[in-house]
C-alpha positions in Angstrom: -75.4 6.5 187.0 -73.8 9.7 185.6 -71.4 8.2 183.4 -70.2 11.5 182.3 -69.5 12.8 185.6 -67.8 9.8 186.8 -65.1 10.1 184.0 -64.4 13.5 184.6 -64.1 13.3 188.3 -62.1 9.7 188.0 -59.5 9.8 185.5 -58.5 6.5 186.5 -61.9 4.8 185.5 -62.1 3.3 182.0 -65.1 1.0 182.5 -68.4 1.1 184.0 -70.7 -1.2 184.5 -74.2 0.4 186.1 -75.2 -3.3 188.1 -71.2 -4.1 189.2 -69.6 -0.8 189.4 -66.7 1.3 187.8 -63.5 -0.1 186.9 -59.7 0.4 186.2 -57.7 -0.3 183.4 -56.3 -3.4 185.7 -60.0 -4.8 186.2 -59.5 -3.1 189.6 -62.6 -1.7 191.2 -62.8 2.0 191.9 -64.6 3.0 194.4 -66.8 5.7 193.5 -68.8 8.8 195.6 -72.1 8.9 194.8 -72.2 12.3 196.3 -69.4 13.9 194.1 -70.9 12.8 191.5 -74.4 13.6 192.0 -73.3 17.5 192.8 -71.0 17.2 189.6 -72.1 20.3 186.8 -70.6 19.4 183.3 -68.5 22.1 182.9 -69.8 21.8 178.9 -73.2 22.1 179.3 -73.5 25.7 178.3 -72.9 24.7 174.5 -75.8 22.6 174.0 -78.0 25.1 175.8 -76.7 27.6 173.2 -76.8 25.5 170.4 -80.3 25.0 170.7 -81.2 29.0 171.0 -79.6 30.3 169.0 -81.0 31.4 165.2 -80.8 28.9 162.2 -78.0 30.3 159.9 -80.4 31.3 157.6 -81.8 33.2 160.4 -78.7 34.7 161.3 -77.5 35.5 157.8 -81.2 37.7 157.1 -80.8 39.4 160.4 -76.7 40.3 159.2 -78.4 41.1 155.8 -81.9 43.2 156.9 -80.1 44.8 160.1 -76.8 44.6 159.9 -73.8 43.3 162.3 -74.6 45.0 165.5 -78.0 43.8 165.4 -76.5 39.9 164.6 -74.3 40.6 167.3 -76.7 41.9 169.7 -79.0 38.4 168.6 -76.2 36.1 169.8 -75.5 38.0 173.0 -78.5 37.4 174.1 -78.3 33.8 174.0 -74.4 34.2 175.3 -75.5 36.2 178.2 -77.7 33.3 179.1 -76.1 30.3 178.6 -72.1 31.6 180.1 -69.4 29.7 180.2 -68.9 28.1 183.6 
């Protein structure tokens, strides 16, 4: 069960339970579709995909340092251009 995803599209849910179900803040059940929530895209998940490809800092300080800011720039656009924001 997509936890994440059934936060964001349930605003009402503060507890879930993957055996019983998701709940309110009343101990009400909400009744959840699976279907929304299986074609749910986190918004977010560009930033981790970045995160993970782009340079170490030491990396990106030698490139600044051996080839200067366009080049550093160019570096992290690449990994921008791949990973956009949704």
């Amino acid at each position: 069960m997509n936890h994440k995803a059934i936060y964001a599209l349930y605003t009402n849910v503060v507890t879930i339970s993957d055996s019983v179900g998701a709940f309110d803040k009343d101990g009400n059940k909400v009744e959840i579709d699976m279907n929304a929530v299986n074609a749910w895209t986190d918004p977010e998940a560009y930033k981790g995909l970045r995160q993970a490809e782009y340079p170490s800092i030491p990396d990106q300080l030698d490139t600044l340092y051996h080839s200067g800011l366009d080049a550093w720039k160019a570096q992290i656009k690449t990994v921008k251009d791949k990973y956009p924001k949704v």
